[in-house]
Residue, then its C-alpha position, 0 to 999 in steps of 0.5 A: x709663256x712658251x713650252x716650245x722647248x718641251x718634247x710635248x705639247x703643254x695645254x689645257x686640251x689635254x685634261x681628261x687624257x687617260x693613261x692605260x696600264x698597257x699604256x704607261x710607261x711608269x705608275x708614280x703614287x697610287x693605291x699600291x704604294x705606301x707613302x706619296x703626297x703633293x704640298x704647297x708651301x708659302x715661303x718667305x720671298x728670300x728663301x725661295x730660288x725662282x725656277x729651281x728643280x730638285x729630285x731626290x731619287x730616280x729620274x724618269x728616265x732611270x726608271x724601268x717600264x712598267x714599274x712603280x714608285x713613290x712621288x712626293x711633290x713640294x712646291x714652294x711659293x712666295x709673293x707679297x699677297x700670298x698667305x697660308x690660306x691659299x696653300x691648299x688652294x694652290x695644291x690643288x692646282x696641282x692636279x690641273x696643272x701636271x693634266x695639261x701636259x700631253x701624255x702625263x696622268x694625275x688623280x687625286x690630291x694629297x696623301x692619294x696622288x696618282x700619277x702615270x707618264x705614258x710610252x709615247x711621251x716617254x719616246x719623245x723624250x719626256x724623260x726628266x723630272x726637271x722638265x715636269x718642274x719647269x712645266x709647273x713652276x711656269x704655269x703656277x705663276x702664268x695663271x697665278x700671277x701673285x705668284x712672284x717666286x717658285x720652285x719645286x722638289x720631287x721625291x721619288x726614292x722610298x727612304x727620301x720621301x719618309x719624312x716630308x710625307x710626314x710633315x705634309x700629313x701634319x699639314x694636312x691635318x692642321x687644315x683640317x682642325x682649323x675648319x672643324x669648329x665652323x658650321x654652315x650656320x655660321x656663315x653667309x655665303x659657301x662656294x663652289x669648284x669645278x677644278x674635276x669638270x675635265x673628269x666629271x663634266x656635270x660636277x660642281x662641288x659645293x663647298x661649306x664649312x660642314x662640307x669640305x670639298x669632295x677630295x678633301x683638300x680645300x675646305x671653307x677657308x680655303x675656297x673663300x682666299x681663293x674665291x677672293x683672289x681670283x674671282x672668276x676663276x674655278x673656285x666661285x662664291x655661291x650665295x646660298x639665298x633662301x633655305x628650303x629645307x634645312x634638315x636636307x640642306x637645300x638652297x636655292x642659290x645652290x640649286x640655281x648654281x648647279x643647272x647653271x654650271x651643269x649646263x641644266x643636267x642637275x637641278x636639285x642639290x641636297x647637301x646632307x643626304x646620300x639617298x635623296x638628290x644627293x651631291x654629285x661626284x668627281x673621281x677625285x672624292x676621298x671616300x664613297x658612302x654606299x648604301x646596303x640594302x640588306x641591312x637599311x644601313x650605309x658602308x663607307x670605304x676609302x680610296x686606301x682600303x686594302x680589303x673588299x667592301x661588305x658588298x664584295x665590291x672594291x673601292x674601285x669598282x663603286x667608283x666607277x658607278x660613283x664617279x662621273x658627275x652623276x646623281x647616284x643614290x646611294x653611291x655618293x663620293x665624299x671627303x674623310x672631314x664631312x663623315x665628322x660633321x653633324x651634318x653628314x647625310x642627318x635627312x637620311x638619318x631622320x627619315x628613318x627616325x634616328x638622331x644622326x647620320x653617323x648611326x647609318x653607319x654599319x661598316x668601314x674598312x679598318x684603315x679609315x675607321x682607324x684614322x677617324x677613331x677620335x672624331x667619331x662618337x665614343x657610343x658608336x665606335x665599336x658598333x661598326x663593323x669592319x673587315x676584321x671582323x665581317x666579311x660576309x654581309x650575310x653575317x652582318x645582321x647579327x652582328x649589328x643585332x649582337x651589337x644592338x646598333x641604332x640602325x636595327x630600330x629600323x627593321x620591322x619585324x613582317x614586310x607585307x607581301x603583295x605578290x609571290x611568283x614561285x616557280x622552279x627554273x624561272x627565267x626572264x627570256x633574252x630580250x629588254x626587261x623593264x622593272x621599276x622598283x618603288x622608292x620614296x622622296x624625290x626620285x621616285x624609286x630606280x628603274x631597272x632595264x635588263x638588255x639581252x640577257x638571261x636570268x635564272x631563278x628558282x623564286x622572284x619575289x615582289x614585296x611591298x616596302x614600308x615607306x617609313x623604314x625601309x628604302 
């Protein structure tokens, strides 16, 4: 395989590249348009023209500097062994496969996708929609080589894309229906990915059938066809082996799995819990679930939020906290499929005495609780609040009190005091300030270090947690 016809170099030295605003010379999808999606679809061998690339809409290089547009990428394959549970599998590839080519940005999966093509490979001449196809078409059936036919289609013009983004979304939504009635009990082996590590160099994204992967775009049976077709590579087999805590989700097989793949850096995984060794975190996740101390409960936000999350932080803001391949307690990347599992984060759930780790949660940006309006529990619904109705955290006790959510039976009434320093104007002089703040369970609370900088107060208060209610 040979990209020397191409203006830029093709290859996987070039995951990871990050494209700047005052870098690009065109932004394609993202958070600031409506619709834009990436599909693969199976085809019957005789429907597919090998090689063919088709656009509906600008091209590159009919696109001005610095603007925005729509992208909808349909790939289309076919071959003898290839069947519908490798669909989204492929997708995926997606996202690798347009990263290796120098100058060209992708993020994301699905209905998220975000692409942007940078000045300079713009000036080398990498100004067609037909060369990024060629490109694709190329690798899919070099890597993949069940592969036997291809042949790509972008779209690019608002009005073109309308309906094949339709159709994707009702793809999209079939997968998932299908892998809702299975359960981790029900199976004997889960599986692993590492597609984000060029992102995220200590992430390994666990997946079961109560956890779909991170970006939610492969579930279960989607990991187990490509596990099967191609076992070495980037979907891998996990044999979960003995269960150390079922209610956390604990294996020793994933355990063993993430220190080996995370070159030693993670050594314990709980799978049902955001507080407590929680998952890892790529970039690429379609949600965060964030913890809100004021009110011992937990926000969600999506990637399509228009609005502020309860904490004043925006999506982006907490991603970059979140993201990375880090263990972040109480910052945890998670798929849209996993909030509507009764696994979703039930250890942190029963530590605080409650039933489920649905009733954590206390807020969720409007969009999103929207969309999961019909998987969520009818008794819940209209407990959690959104931006229309708190923007203000301070407001958000009441509300939830007015409400009577399941979370305020984790309040108390009196937290004990050890130690009060009151003192008018106080301030931490410049300097490095260590403070560890006690926590419960595995991590043993946060530590926080303050270097060269001043902080003011009129009151610093220390208060004892109460180890059973609050963390």
């Amino acid at each position: 395989m040979s990209f020397s016809d191409m203006p830029v170099d093709v290859g996987p030295v070039y995951e990871g590249e990050r494209i700047r605003s005052n870098q690009m010379y065109v932004e394609l999808g993202g958070p600031k348009i409506e619709k834009h999606f990436e599909l693969v679809k199976v085809r019957n061998i005789k429907d597919i023209e090998d090689g063919k690339v088709t656009l509906h809409g600008p091209d590159l290089k009919d696109m001005d500097e610095g603007s925005r547009h729509p992208i909808g990428i349909l790939v289309e394959v076919a071959g003898k062994q290839l069947e519908e549970d490798l669909e989204a599998v492929f997708e995926r590839r997606i996202h690798e496969f347009t990263n290796f080519i120098n100058g060209v940005m992708h993020l994301n999966q699905r209905y998220t996708n975000w692409m942007r093509i940078s000045k300079t490979a713009i000036g080398k001449g990498f100004n067609s929609f037909n060369m990024m196809g060629t490109i694709l078409v190329r690798l899919f059936k070099a890597e993949l080589p069940i592969i036997e036919k291809c042949q790509v289609t972008f779209y690019t013009d608002p009005k073109a894309i309308e309906k094949p983004y339709k159709g994707a979304l009702e793809a999209y939504n079939n997968r998932d229906e299908r892998a809702r009635g299975l359960h981790d009990s029900d199976v004997d082996m889960f599986y692993g990915c590492v597609l984000c590590q060029s992102f995220a160099p200590t992430h390994v994204c666990c997946i079961t059938p109560d956890r779909t992967s991170l970006c939610g775009s492969i579930n279960w049976f989607d990991a187990r066809a490509a596990a099967k077709v191609d076992p070495k590579g980037p979907l891998f087999e996990i044999p979960p082996q003995e269960c150390k805590n079922e209610i956390a989700g604990e294996y020793v097989g994933i355990n063993e799995t993430m220190r080996k793949r995370s070159l030693g850096e993670i050594e314990r995984i709980y799978l049902y819990s955001g507080m407590e060794y929680p998952h890892t975190s790529c970039g690429c996740f379609e949600a965060i679930d964030f913890f809100i101390p004021e009110v011992n409960g937990h926000g969600i936000i999506d990637r399509n939020a228009g609005a502020l999350a309860i904490n004043g932080l925006s999506f982006s803001a907490m991603a970059n906290t979140t993201g990375g391949g880090k263990q972040m307690a109480g910052f945890n990347g998670i798929s849209l499929q996993y909030i509507s599992s009764p696994k979703f984060q039930q250890y942190d759930a029963k530590q605080l005495g409650l039933d489920r780790g649905i009733d954590l949660v206390v807020w969720m940006n409007s969009g999103l609780k929207e969309r999961l309006n019909e998987f969520l529990p009818k008794d819940i619904i209209d407990k959690i609040a959104t931006e229309k109705e708190i923007n203000d955290i301070n407001n958000l006790k009441e509300w939830l009190k007015e409400k009577n959510h399941p979370i305020i039976k984790t309040w108390t009434e009196e937290e004990e005091e050890i130690e009060e320093y009151e003192e008018k104007d106080a301030m931490i002089p410049v300097g490095t300030q260590t403070m560890t703040i006690p926590g419960s369970g595995g991590f043993g609370g946060f530590k926080i270090i303050l270097k060269n900088c001043k902080i003011h107060a009129d009151t610093v208060i220390i208060k004892k947690i109460e180890e059973k209610k609050k963390r």
